[in-house]
N, C-alpha and C positions, 0 to 999 in steps of 0.2 A: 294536129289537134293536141293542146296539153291535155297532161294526165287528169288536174281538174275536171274537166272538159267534158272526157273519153268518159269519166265517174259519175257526172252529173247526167250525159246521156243515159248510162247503165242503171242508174237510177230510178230516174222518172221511168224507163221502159219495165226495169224489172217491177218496181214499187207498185205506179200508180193505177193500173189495172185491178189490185188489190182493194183498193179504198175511193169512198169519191173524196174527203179530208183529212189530211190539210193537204191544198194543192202544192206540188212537188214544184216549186217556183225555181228558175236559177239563178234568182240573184239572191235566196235566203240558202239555197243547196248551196251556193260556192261560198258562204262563213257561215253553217248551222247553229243558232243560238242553241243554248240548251229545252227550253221548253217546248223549240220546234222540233228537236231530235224526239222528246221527250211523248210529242203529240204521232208523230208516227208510227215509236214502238207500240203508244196506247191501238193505234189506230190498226196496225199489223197483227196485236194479239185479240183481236176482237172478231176483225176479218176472217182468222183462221179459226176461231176457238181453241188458242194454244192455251195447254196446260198452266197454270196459274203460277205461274215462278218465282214472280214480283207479288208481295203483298198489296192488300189494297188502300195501306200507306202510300209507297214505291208508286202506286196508279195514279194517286191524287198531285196532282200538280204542284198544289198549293204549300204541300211537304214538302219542297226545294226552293224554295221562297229565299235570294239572301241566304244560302245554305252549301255552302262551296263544296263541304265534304259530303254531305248528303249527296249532291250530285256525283260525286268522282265514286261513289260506293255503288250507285245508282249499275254508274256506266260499268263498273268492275263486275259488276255483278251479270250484265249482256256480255261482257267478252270472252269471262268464261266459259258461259253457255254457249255463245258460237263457236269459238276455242275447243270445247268438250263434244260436242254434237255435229258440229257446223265442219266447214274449210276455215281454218287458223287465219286469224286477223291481227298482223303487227302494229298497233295502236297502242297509246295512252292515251287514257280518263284523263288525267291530268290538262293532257294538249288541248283534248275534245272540249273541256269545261272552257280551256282559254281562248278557244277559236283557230286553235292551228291544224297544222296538216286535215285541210276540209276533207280531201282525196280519198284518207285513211279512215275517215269519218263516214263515206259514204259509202264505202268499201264493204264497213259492218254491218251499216243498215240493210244492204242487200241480203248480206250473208244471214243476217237474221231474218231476213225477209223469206228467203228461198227455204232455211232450217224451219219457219214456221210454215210456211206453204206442206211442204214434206210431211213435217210431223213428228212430232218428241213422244217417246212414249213417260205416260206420268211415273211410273217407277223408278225410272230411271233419274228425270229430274227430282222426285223424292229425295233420292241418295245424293244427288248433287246440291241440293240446300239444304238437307239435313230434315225435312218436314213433308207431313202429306202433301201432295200436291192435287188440286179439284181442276176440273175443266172451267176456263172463265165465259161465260155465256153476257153475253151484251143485254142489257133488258132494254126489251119492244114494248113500247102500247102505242094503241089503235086511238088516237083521238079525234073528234071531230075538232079543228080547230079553224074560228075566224080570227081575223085579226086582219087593221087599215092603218098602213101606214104610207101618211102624206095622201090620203084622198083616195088609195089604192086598195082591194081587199085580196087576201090573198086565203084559200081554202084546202084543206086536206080534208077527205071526206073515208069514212069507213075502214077498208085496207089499204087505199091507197094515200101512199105517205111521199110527204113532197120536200127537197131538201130546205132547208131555210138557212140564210148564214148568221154564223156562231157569233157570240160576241166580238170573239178575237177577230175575225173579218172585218167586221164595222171596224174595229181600231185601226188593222192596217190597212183599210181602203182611208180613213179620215188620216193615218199617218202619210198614205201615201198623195191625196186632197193636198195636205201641209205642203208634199215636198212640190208637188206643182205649183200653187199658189207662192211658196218663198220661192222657185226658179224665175216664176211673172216676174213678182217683186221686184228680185234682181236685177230681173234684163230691163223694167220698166226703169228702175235706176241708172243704169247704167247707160240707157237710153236718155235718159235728162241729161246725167252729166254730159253726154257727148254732143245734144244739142247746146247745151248751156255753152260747153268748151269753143264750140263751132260758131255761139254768136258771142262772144269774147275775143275770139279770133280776127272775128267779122270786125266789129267795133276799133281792136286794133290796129288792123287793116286800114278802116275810115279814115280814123287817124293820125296815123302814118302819112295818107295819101293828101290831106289837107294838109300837116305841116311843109309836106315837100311843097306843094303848089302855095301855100302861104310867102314860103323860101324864096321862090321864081319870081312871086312875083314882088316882095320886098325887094329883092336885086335891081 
């Protein structure tokens, strides 16, 4: 097993028992885009109610938009704190922004995962950013919600709350739609041209075989 591999397992086992989203997929784990890194950590300090370390700038997604150093600040900013708290992780923000070394990527998210599991004490991360630090508490409501989509109704009633998928799900369920339908495409192309080739073939073959007999029987 590469080391890939051995991290993306380590991952999904340490991670995903944590959170039910974003699902720990491994063909997004072996090249982590930034927003999906970015959707974990949110998703790991929520889980745990880790002291509030990142602003709720740092939280919003939409503040790294097209923002190349914002993210590289982003990420300097976790590896110190696993670095300072956690087990030492040899990594660049830099790489992480560009998609390199995934391994060393997944490496952190654990260690951050495991350091928030455990528990920081907020003092301490205080003096580590220079500012008070609060507990980040996830807000819950209770709603009754209907909603039918495609003829379907779906209901959350009282306390019980039901998952529903995020916008970014519909994207990458309709991306991943795309990537079936352009594979059809393909093969349905590639499927003509071969019958096409095979009766061009054919045809020349025909051909062929009436000039020779033409030949015979001009002789």
């Amino acid at each position: 097993m590469s080391d890939l591999a051995a991290a993306i397992k380590e991952c999904q086992r340490e991670l995903q028992p944590m959170f039910a989203k974003p699902k720990l997929k491994s063909r997004l784990l072996s090249k982590p885009p930034f927003r999906y890194i970015h959707d974990i950590i949110i998703a790991l300090l929520y889980a745990t109610n880790f002291p509030a370390y990142f602003t709720e700038e740092e939280l919003d997604s939409n503040t790294f938009k097209e923002k190349k150093n914002r993210k590289i600040e982003f990420l300097n900013k976790l590896i110190v704190l696993v670095n300072s708290h956690g087990n030492p992780v040899q990594v660049d923000a830099r790489k992480i922004v560009a998609g390199l070394e995934p391994a060393s990527t997944l490496h952190l998210l654990v260690e951050f995962g495991r350091l928030a599991r455990t528990g920081v004490d907020a003092k301490s991360l205080s003096e580590l950013c220079g500012k008070d630090v609060k507990v980040v508490e996830e807000e819950k409501e209770e709603n009754v919600i209907e909603e039918e989509i495609k003829g379907d109704a779906a209901f959350v009633m009282g306390t019980c709350t039901e998952t529903t998928a995020s916008k970014d799900d519909f994207v990458e369920e309709e991306k991943d739609e795309e990537n079936v339908e352009e594979e059809k495409d393909n093969d349905e192309i590639a499927t003509d041209e071969s019958h096409s080739k095979t009766l061009i073939d054919s045809l020349q073959n025909i051909i062929t075989s009436a000039s020779i007999i033409e030949q015979i029987y001009t002789e």
